[in-house]
N, C-alpha and C positions, 0 to 999 in steps of 0.2 A: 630611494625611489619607491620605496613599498608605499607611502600615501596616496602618489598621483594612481598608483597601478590596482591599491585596491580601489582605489572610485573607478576607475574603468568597469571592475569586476562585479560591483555594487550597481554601475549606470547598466550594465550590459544585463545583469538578470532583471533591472526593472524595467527595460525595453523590451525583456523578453517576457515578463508578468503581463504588461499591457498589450501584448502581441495577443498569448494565450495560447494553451494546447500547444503546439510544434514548432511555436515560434518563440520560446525557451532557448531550445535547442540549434537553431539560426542565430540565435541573439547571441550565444554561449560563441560561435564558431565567431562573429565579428568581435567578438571581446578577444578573441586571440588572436585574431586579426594585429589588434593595434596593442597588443601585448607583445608579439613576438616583433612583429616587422617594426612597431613604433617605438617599443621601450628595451628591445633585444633580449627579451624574456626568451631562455630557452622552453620551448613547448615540453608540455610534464606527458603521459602515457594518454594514450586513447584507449578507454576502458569497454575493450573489446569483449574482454573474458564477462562484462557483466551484460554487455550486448546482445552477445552470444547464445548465452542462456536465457532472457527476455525472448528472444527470435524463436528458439527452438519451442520455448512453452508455447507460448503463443500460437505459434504453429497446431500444436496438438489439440490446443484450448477450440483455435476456429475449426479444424476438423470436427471434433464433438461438437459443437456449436451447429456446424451443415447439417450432421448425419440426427440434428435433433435432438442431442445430450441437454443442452441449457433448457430447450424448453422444458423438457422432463425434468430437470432439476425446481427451475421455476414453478412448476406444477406439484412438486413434490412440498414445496417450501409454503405456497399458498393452500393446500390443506392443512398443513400445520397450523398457521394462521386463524385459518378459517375456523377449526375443529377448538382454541381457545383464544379467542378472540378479545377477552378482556385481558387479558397479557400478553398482549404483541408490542408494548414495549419492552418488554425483555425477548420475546423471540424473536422479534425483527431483528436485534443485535447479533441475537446470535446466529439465525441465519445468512447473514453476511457475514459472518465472520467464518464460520464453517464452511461457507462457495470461495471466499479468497483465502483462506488456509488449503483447502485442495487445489485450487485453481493458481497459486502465487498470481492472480492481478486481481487490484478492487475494482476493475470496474464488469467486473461478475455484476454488482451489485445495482448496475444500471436493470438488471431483467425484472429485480424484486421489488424496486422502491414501487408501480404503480400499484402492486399487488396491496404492500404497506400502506399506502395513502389512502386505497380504498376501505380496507379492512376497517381501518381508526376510523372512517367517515362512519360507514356502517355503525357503528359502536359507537358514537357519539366522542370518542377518544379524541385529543387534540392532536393534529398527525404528525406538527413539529415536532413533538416527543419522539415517538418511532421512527422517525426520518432520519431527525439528527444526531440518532445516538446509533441510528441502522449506518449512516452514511462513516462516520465515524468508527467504528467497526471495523470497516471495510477498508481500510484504510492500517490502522494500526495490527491488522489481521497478519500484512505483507510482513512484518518482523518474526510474525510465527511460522510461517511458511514454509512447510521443506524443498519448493521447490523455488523460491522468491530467488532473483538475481544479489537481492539485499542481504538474506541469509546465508546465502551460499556463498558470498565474499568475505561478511564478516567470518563465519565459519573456516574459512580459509588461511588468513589473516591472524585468527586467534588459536590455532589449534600448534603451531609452534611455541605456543605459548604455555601448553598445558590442558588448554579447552576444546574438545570434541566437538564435533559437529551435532551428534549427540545429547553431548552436554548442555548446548546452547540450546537445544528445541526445548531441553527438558527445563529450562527457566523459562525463556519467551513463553511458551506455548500458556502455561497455567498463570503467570502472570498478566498476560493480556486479558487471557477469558477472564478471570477473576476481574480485574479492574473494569473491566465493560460489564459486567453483571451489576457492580456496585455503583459505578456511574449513570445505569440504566434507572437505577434506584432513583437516587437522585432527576435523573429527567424527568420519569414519572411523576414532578410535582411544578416541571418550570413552565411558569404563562398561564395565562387564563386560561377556566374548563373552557370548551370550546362553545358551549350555548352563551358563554358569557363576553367572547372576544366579537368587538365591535366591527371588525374588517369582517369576520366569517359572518355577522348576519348582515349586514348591507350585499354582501357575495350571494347571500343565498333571498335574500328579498328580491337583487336582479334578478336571478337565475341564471347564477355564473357556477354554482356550486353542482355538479351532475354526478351521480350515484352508478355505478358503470353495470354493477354486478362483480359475480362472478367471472373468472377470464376462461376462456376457450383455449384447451393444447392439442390440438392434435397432437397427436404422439406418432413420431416415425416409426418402420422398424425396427430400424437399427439404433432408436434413441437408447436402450439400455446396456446394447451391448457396446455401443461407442462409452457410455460414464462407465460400465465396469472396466473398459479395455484403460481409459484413462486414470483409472486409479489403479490399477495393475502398475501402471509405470509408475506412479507414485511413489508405490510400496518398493519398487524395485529399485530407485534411487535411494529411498531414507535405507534399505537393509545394503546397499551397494558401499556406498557412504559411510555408513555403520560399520563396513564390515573392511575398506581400506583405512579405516582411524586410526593412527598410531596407540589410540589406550585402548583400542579392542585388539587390534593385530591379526583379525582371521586371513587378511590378505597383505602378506610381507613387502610384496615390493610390485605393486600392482600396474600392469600395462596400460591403463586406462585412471588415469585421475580425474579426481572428483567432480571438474567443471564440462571435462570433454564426455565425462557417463552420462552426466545430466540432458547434453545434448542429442544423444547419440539415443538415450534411453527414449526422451520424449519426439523425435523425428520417426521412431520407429513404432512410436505408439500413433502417432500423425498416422504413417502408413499402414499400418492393421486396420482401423478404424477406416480409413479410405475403401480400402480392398472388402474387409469384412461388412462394411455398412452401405456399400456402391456411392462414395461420395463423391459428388462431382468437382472433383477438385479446382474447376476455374471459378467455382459460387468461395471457395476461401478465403479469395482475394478480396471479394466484395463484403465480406463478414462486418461487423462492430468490432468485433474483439480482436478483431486482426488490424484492421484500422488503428486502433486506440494501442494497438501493441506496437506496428511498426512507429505511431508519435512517438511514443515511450521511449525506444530504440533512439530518438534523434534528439529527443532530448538530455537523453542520458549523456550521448554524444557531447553534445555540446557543453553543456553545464557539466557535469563532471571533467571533462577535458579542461576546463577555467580554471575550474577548483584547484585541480589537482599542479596546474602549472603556475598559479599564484603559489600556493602553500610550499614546494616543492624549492621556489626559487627563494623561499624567507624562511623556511622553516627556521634558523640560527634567532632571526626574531623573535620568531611568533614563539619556540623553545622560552628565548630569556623573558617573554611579556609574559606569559601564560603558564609555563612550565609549572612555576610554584603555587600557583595560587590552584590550579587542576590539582596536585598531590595532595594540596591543605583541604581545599574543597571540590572533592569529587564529582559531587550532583551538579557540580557547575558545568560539566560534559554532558549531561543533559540539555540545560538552560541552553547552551552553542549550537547541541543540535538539533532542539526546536525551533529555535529562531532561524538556523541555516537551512532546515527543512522549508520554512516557510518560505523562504527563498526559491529555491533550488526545487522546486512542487516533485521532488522524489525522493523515496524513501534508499532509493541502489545509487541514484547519483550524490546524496548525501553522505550514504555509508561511504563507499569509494573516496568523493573527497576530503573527508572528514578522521574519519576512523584512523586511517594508517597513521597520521601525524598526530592525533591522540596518543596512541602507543608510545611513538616514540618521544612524546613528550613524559612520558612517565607514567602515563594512566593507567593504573591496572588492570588484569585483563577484567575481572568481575565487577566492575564499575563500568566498561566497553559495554559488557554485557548487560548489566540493569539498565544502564541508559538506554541500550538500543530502541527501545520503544520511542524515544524522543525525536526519532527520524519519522516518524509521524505527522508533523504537525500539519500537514495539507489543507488543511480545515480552516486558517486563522486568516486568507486572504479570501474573501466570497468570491473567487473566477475558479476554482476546480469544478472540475467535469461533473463529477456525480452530486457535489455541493448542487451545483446550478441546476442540475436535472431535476434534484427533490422539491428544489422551489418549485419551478417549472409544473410539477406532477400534484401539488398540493393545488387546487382550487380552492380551498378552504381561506388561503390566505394569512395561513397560520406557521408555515412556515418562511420565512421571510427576512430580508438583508436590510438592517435601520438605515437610518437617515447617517450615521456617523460612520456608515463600511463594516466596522468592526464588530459591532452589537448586532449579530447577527444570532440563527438560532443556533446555531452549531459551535460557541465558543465556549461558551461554558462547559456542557457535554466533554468537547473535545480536549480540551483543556485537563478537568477534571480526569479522564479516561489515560491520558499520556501522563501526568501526573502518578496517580495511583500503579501504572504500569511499572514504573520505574521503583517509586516502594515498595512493590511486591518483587520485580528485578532484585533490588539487594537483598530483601528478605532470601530469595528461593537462592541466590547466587549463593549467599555465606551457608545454607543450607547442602546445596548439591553440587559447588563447583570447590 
């Protein structure tokens, strides 16, 4: 029966692609609909524990967001910007990448794109460059992230294994940045300069093309003390973390484990920030980033709940199809989990469903590890969020989805970036793991 049951799984996430955003995660819950009651699949875990920690960040993320943290960050990121402005494609990357490495979710990076799109007009810069390699970024970021629900599972997962929590930041972290530096490289040169691309002067002979300026922040109060209070918790989960790891051992046999601190750490930073900032906490619920956090939450639901009760009920298969050809060719756990990423439009519902059955198919764990980045691939179907937003914000008309879907600006980049990610993975893994 595994034929008829993966086309269910396959039909169900692409009603859920074509739904978009939250309706993933509805799509994920009728695929098991007619998986359990239709085909007697017993239902695999409802991945609560990656839920969980999603809800709580997020949580913390839209309080700083009320009391005015993002805008101050965004104001912080557009003088960067500003102040060198013929290499904002290599800062735009990194500035997304640095808002969803503290923040564990890309869509930080909704604050920054209009900032980026502006700057390159300014500059004569083509702004599909710094979009799609910014957008991209932000994205691949969530595998470095101390406090991403994706890090903090595999980390989970891998540390009876040998591998730290620690250990894993200490490869992701410089292997991402590294591979989005040198990818950035490379964008710097893709599509025509921009006085020369035919869409952006018919846009600008309309006067479809408008020059905004500079952006206006008011700055709250309490915008700084809300991003210092939220990086305080930061710090206090990676040293938390660090410090119940079986290869550090400062805390032997700790009351509070790793997923329930995370929660507990950033609900409490929610609440500081409330109280110290005077935030009105009914404006939270109205947020973006609480929005896009509780989607996140239902998609993970769904689609990882799929995953995990497809894989769960054939794993004896998928062991004898796959088993051997995963020990012979490693990187081929990557190639699975960009494609399954592309699916699955998350990085923690991919980890989740993906990962565990890896392992025990034999994978090693430092192959787990340099692949990780391959849970990235979010970029290769033109319907994600912050994809569509950059077209959206580019007037130029330079950043833009061809006629074939796929030839879009963001494939190459992104390709390129998860790619190199995963070289640099094995490289750091045989070095520090």
């Amino acid at each position: 029966m595994i034929v008829p049951e993966l086309i269910i799984v396959l039909l169900a996430i692409y009603l859920g692609a074509r739904l978009g955003g939250i309706g993933i995660g509805f799509a994920g819950g009728a695929g098991m609909l007619i998986l359990t009651l239709g085909f007697g699949v017993k239902p695999g875990a409802i991945p609560f524990d990656v839920i969980e920690i999603i809800m709580a960040v997020i949580a913390a993320i839209a309080a700083m967001q009320v009391a005015g943290g993002m805008d101050y960050l965004v104001g912080l990121a557009e003088k960067l910007l500003r102040r060198h402005p013929r290499y904002i494609t290599f800062l735009a990357p990194l500035v997304t990448w640095f808002m969803t490495l503290l923040a564990g979710t890309g869509h930080t990076a909704f604050s920054t794109l209009p900032v980026i799109a502006e700057v390159a007009k300014e500059q004569g810069v083509r702004p599909s460059r710094p979009l799609s390699i910014a957008v991209v970024a932000s994205q691949i970021a969530i595998t470095a992230s101390p406090i991403s629900a994706a890090v903090v599972f595999l980390a989970g997962i891998l540390e009876p294994k040998g591998i730290s929590y620690l250990a894993l930041l200490a490869v992701s972290i410089p292997s991402t940045l590294l591979a989005i530096f040198f990818a950035a490289l490379v964008t710097n040169f893709l599509g025509k300069e921009l006085k020369d691309d035919a869409v952006y002067q018919a846009r600008l002979a309309n006067g479809e093309v408008v020059l905004r300026g500079t952006s206006v922040f008011n700055e709250q109060p309490g915008a700084k003390r809300a991003v210092l209070l939220f990086l305080a918790g930061i710090i206090a989960v990676v040293l938390y973390a660090t410090a119940i790891s079986d290869t550090v051992g400062l805390i032997a046999h700790p009351v509070l484990p790793r997923n329930e601190a995370i929660v507990i750490f950033m609900l409490t930073v929610a609440t500081l920030i409330c109280l110290s900032c005077k935030v009105d906490t009914a404006k939270i619920l109205s947020a973006s980033t609480f929005k896009s956090g509780m989607s996140a939450c239902v998609c993970v639901m769904g689609v990882a709940w799929l995953g995990d009760t497809f894989v769960k009920a054939h794993i004896g298969e998928i062991q004898q199809f796959a088993g051997e050809l995963l020990v012979d060719f490693p990187w081929m756990l990557a190639v699975i989990l960009f494609f399954a990423s592309t699916l699955l439009y998350s990085q923690a519902a991919t980890t989740k469903a993906l990962m565990p059955a890896a392992l025990l198919l034999g994978v090693s764990p430092i192959t787990a590890v340099a692949s990780f980045a391959a849970v990235s691939a979010l970029f290769v179907l033109p319907t994600y969020p912050t994809l569509l937003a950059a077209v959206e914000m580019d007037d130029t008309g330079s950043t833009r989805i061809g006629k074939f879907v796929f030839n879009h600006s963001f494939i190459i980049p992104g390709t390129l970036a998860i790619a190199l990610s995963v070289a640099f993975g094995f490289l750091f893994g045989h070095l520090f793991l």
